[in-house]
Backbone bond lengths (Angstrom), bond angles and torsions (degrees), N, CA, C in turn:
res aa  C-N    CA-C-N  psi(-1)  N-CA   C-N-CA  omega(-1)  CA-C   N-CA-C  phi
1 X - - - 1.465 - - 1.529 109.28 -
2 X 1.117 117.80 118.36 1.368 122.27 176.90 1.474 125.51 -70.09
3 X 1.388 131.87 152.53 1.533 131.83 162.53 1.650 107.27 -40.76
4 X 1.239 133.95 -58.30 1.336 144.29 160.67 1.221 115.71 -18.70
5 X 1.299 136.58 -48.04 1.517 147.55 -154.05 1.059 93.77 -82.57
6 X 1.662 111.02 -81.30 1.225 128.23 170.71 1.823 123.68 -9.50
7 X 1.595 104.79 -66.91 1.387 106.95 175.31 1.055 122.71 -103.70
8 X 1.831 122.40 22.56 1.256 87.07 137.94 1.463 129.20 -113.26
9 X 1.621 112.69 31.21 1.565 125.07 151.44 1.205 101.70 -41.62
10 X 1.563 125.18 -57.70 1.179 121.10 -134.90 1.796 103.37 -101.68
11 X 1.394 116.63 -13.27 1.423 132.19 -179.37 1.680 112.28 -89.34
12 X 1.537 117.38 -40.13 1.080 117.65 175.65 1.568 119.28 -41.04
13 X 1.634 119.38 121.06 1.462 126.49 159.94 1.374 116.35 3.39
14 X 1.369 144.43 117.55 1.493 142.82 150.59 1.721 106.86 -75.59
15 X 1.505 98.51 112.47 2.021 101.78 170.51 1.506 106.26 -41.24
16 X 1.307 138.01 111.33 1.376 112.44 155.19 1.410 131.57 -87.98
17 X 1.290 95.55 42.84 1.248 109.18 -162.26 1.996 109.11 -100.79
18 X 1.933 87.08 -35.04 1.392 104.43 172.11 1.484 105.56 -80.41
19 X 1.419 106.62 -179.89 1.364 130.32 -156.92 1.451 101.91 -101.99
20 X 1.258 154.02 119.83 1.629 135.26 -171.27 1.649 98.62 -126.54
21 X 1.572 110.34 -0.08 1.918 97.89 -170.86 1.354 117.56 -59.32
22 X 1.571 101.48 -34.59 1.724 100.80 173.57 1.134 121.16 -38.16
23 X 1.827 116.86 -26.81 1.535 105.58 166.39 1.276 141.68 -79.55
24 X 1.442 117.51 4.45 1.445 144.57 -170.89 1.145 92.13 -73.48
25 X 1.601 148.05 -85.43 1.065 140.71 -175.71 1.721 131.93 -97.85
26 X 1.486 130.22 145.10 1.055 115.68 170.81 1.676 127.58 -118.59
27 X 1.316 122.88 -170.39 1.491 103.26 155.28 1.793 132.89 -78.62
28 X 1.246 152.78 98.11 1.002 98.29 161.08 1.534 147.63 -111.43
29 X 1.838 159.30 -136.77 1.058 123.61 -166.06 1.781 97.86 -93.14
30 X 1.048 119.84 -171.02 1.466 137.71 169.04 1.476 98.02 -77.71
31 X 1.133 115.57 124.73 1.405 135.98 178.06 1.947 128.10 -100.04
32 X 0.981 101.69 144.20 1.783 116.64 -153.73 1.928 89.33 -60.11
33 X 1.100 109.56 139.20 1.473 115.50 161.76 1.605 112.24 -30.70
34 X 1.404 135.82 -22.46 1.321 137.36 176.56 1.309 110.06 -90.20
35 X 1.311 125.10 -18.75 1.450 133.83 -152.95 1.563 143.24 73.82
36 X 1.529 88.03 3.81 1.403 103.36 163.88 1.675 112.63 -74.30
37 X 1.716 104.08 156.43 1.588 105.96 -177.38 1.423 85.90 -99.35
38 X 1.996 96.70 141.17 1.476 110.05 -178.42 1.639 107.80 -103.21
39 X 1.276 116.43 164.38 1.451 140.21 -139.79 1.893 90.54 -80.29
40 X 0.848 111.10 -42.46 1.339 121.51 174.19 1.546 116.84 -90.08
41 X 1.447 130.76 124.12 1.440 120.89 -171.53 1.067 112.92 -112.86
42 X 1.517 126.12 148.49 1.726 138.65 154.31 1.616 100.04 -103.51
43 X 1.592 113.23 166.19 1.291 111.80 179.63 1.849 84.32 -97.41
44 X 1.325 102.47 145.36 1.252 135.18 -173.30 1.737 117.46 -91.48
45 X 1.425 102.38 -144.96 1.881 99.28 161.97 1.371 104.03 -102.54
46 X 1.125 91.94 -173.36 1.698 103.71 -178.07 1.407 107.01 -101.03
47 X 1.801 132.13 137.58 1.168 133.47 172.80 1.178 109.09 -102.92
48 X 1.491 126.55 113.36 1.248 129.36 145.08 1.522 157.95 -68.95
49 X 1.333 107.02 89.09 1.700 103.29 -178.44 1.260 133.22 -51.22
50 X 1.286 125.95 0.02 2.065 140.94 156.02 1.652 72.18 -36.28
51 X 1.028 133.37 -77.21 1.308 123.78 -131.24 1.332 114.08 -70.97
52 X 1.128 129.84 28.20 1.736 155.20 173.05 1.398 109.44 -130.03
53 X 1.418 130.87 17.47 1.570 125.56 165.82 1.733 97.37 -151.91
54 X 1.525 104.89 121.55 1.362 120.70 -172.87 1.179 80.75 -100.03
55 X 1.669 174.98 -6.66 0.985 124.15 170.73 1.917 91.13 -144.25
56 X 1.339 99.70 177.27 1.918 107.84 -172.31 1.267 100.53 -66.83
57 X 1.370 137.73 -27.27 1.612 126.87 177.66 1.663 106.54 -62.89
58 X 1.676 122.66 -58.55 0.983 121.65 178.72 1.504 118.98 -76.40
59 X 1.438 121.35 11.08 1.317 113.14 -179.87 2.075 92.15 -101.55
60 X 1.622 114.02 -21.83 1.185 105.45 160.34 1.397 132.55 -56.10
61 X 1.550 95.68 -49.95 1.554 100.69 168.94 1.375 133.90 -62.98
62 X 1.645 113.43 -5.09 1.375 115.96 -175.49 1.528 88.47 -107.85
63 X 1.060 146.27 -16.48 1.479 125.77 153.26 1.347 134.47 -74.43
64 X 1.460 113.35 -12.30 1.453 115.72 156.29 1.404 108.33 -80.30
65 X 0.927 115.12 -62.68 1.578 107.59 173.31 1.759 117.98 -28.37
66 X 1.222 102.66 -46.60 1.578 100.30 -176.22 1.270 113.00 -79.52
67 X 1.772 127.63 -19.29 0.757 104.06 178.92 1.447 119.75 -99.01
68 X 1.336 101.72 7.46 1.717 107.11 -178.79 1.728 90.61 -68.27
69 X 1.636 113.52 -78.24 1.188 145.46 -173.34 1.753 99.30 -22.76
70 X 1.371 119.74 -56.04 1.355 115.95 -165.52 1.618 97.63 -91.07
71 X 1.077 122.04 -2.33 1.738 105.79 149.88 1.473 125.16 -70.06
72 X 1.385 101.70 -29.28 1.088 112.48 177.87 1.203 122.22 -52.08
73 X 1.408 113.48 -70.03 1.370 137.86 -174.69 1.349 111.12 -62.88
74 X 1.339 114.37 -27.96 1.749 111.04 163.06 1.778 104.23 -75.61
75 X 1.036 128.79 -49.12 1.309 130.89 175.50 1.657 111.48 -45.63
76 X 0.726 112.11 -44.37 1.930 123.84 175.44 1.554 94.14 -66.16
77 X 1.080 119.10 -66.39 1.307 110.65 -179.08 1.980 124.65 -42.11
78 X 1.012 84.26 -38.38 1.705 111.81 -170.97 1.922 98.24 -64.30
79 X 1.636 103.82 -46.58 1.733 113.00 -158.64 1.626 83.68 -80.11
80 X 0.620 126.35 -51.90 1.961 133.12 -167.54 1.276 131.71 -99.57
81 X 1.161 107.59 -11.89 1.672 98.99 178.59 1.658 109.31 96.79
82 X 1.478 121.52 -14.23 1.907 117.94 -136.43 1.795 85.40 -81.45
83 X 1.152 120.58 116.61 1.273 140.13 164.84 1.923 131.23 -62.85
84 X 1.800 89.37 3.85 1.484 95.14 157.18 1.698 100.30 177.04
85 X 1.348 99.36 124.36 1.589 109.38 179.12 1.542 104.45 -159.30
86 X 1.722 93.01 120.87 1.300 108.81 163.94 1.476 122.02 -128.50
87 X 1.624 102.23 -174.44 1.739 109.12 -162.59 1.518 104.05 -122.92
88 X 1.103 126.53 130.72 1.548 129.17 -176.01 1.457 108.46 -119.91
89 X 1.179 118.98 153.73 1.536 134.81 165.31 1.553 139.16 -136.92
90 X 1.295 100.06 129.32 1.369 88.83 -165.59 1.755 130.36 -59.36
91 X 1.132 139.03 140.85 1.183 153.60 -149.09 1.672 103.34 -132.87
92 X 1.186 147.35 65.73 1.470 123.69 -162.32 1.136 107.16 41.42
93 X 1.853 106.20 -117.12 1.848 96.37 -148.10 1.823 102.24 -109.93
94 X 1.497 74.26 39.91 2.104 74.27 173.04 1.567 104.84 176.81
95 X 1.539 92.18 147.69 1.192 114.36 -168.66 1.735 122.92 -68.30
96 X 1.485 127.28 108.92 1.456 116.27 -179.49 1.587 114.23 -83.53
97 X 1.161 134.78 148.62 1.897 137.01 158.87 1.331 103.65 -81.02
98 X 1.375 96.66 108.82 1.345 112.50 160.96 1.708 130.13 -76.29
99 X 1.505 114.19 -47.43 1.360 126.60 171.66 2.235 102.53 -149.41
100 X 1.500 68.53 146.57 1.386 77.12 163.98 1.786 109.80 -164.52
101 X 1.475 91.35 -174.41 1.658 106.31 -178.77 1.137 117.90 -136.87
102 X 1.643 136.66 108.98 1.299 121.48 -176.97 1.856 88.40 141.86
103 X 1.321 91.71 -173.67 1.627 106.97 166.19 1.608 130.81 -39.25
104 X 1.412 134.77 141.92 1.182 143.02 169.72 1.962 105.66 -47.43
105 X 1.138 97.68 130.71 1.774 102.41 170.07 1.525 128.75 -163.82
106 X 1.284 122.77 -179.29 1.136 115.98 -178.02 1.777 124.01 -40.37
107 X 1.302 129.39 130.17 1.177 134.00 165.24 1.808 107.96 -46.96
108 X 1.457 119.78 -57.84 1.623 128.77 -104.42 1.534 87.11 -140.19
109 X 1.149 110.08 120.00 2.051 89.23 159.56 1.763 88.11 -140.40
110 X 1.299 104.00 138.99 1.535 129.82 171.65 1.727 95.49 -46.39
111 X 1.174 135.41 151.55 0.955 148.62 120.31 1.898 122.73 -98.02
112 X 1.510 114.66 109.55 0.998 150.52 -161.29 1.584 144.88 161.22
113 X 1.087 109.39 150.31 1.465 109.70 -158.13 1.813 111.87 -61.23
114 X 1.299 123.29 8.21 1.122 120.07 -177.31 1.381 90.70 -86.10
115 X 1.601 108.76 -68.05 1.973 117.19 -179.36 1.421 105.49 -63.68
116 X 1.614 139.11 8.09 1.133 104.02 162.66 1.749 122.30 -80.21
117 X 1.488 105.33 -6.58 1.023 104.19 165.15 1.884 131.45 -85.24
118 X 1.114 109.81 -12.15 1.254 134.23 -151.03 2.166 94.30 -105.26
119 X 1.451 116.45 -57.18 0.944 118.75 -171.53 1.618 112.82 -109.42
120 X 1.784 112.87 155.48 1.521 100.67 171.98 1.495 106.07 -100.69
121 X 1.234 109.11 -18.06 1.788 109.85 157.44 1.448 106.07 -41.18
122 X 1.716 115.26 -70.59 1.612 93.78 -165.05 1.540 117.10 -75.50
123 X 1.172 116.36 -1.38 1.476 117.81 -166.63 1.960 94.62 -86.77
124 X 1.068 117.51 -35.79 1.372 129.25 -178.09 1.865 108.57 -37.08
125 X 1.501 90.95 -55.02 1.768 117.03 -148.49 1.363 80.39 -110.32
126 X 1.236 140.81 0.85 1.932 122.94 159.07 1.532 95.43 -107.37
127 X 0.959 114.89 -42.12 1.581 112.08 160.99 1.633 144.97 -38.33
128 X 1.090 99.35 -55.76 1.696 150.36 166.57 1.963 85.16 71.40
129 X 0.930 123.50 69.06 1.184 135.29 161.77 1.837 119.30 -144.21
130 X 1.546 94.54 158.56 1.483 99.90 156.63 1.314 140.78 -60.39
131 X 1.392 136.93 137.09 1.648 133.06 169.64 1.140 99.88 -104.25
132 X 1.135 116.92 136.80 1.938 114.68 145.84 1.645 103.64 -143.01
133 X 1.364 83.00 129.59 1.757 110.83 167.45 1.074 112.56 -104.26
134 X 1.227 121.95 123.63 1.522 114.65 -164.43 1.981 97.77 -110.13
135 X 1.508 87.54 -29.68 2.169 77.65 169.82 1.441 95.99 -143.62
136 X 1.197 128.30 130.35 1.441 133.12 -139.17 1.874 65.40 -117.24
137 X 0.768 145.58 -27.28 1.810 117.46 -166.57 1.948 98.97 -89.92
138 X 1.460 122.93 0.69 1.398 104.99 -179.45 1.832 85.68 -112.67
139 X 1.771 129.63 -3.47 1.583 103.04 -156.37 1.517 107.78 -77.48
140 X 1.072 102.09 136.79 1.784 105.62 160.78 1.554 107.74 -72.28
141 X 1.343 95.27 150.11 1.467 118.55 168.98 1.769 106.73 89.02
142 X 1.671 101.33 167.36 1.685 92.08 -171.65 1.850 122.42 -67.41
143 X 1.392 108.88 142.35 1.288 112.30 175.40 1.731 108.29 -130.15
144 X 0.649 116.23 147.65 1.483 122.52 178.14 1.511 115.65 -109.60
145 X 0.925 124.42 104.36 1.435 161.28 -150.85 1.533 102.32 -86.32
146 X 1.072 133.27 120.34 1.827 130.13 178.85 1.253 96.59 -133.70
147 X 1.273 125.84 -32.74 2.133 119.40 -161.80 1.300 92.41 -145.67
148 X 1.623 106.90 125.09 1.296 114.14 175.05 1.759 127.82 -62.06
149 X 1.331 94.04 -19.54 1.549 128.20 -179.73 1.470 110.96 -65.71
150 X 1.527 120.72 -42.08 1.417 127.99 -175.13 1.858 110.57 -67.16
151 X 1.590 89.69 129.39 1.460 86.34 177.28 1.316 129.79 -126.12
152 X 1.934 99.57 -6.55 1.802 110.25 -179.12 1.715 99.63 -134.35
153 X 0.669 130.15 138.83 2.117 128.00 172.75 1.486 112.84 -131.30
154 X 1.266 124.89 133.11 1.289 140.12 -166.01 1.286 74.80 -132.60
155 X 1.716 112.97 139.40 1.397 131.57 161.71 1.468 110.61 -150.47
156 X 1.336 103.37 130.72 1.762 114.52 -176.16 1.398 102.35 -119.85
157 X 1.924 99.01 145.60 1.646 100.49 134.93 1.101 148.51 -84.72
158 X 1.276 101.01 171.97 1.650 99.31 -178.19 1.280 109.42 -111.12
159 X 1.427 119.71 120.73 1.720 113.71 -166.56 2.114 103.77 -97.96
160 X 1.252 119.05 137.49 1.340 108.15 166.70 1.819 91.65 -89.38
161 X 1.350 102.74 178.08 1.671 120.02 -161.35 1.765 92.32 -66.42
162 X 1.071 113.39 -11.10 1.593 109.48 -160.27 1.676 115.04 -100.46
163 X 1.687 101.09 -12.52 1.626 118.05 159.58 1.470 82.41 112.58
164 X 1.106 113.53 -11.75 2.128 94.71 179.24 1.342 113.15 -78.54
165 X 1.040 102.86 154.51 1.652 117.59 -171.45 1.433 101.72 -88.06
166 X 1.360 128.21 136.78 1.292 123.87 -174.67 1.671 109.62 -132.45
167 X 1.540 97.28 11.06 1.798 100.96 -161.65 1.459 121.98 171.54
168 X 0.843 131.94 135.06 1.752 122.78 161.45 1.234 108.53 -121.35
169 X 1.400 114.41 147.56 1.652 125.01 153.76 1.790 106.27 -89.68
170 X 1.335 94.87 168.61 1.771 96.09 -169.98 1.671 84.84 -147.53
171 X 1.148 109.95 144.46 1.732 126.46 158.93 1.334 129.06 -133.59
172 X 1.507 118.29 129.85 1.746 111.48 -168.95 1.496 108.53 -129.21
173 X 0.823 80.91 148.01 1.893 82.49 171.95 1.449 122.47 -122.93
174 X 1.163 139.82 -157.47 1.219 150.70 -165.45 1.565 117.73 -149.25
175 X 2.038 96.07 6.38 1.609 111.48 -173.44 1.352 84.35 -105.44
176 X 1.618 109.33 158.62 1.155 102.60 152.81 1.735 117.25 -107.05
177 X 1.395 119.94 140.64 1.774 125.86 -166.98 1.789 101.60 90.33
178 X 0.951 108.07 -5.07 1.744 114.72 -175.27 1.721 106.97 1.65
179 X 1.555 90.27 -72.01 1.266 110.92 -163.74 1.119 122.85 -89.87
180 X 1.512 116.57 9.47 1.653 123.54 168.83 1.943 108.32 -51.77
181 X 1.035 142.16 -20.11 0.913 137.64 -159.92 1.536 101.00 -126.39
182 X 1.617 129.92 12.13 1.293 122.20 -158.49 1.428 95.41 -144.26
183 X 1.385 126.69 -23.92 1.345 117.33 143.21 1.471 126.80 28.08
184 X 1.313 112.51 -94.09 1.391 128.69 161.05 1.064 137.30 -29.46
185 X 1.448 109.94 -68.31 1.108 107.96 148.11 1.016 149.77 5.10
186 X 2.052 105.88 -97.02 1.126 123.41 -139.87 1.578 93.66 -101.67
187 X 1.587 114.09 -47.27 1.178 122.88 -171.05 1.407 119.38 -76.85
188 X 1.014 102.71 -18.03 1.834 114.37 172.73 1.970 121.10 -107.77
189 X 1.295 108.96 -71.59 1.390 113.95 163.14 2.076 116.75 -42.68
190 X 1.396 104.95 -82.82 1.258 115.06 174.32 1.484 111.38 -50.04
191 X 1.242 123.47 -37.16 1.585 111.63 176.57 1.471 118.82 -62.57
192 X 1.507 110.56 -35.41 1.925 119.65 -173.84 1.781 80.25 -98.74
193 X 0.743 175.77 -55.99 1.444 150.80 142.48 1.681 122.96 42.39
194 X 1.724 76.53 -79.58 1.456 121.29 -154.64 1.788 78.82 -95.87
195 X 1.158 148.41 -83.51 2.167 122.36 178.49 1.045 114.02 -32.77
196 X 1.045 122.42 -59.73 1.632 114.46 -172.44 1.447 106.68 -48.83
197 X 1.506 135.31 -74.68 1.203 138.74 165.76 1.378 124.01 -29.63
198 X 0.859 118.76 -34.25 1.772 128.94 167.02 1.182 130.17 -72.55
199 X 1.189 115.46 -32.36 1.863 143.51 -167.71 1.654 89.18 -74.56
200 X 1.142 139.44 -58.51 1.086 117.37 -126.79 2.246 81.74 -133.81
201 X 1.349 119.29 -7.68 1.442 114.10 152.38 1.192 140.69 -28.41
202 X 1.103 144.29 117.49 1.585 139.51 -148.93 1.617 91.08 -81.29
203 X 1.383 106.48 -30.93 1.775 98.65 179.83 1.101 124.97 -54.75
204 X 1.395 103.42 -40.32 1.378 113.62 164.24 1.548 132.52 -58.55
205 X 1.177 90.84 -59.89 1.853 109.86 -168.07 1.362 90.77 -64.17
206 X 1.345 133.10 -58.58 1.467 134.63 -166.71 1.325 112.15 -74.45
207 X 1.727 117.18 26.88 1.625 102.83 -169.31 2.007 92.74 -122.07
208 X 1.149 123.37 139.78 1.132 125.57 157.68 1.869 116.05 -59.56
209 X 1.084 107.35 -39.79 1.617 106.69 169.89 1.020 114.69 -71.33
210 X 1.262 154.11 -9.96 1.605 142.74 147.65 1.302 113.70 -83.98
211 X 1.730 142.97 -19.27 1.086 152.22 -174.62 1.631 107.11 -46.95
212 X 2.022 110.12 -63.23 1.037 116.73 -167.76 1.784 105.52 -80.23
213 X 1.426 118.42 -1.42 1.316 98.21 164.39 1.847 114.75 -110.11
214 X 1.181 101.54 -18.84 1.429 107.60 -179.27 2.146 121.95 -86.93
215 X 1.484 96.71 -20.62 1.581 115.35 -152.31 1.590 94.01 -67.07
């Protein structure tokens, strides 16, 4: 699969003809008195991303954005099989879900040194590197556990041109080694994919919350 393929999922025309708000908000589950998501799920409240565009220009741009992004992530799903992959962004000191594919889950993960032990989301984006667990029941060291079902996790950053991290995508499966063979792919191809497409997004460029980490 080429770099080419890849972006132009994400470049191709959005109809504005269709309806895309359904992607503004989602469910996610009811969360543990600590705020961790527990292994077992209920549907929860609903999180709304309105609350990342102060005005109707940027609330346009955050629906193209979502709807590029969540083609995407269904499209990944489609090339591979990967039974849960989503896209995060940075927010100050924690990470929001922007789109994903797969099961209901946490909105929100702290970025800080308490969850860098606790999560591989925050360890990713304080890190600014890749994880992959390829069998989460033999890995050493902390993992944070959400679906009893998950058995391999690949998690990337997202670099802006300036080396700051502005985001990670995460992918899980229910295989174990899933992603021994997808490597390439996901973590290399789909990751510069997903910068290139971002870098130059009006959501982005036009947002005061990426300014002070990207400017």
């Amino acid at each position: 699969m080429r770099l080419f393929d890849i972006l132009s999922v994400l470049y191709e025309p959005i109809n504005e003809l269709d309806n895309h708000d359904h992607l503004l908000s989602y469910i996610q589950p009811q969360l543990n008195p600590d705020g961790s998501c527990p292994i077992y799920k209920v549907e929860g409240d609903r999180y709304d991303l309105r609350q990342y565009a102060n005005n109707e220009e940027q609330l346009k741009n955050l629906v193209d954005l979502l709807a590029r992004l969540n083609r995407l992530v269904r499209w990944i799903h489609i090339q591979t099989d990967v039974l849960w992959f989503g896209i995060y962004l940075r927010h100050g000191d924690k990470l929001v879900k922007y789109v994903y594919n797969g099961e209901m889950s946490k909105a929100e993960f702290p970025i800080s040194e308490e969850y860098l032990h606790k999560s591989i989301n925050t360890r990713v984006i304080m890190e600014k590197q890749h994880y992959y667990i390829p069998d989460v029941e033999t890995h050493e060291g902390p993992y944070y556990r959400c679906d009893a079902k998950v058995k391999s996790e690949l998690c990337c950053p997202i670099f802006a041109a300036n080396g700051e991290v502005i985001g990670i995508f995460d992918s899980e499966d229910h295989r174990k080694n899933f992603f021994d063979d997808k490597i390439d792919f996901i973590a290399h191809k789909v990751k510069k994919a997903i910068e290139i497409f971002l870098e130059d997004h009006p959501y982005i460029t036009q947002s005061t919350n990426f300014e002070a980490q990207i400017g």
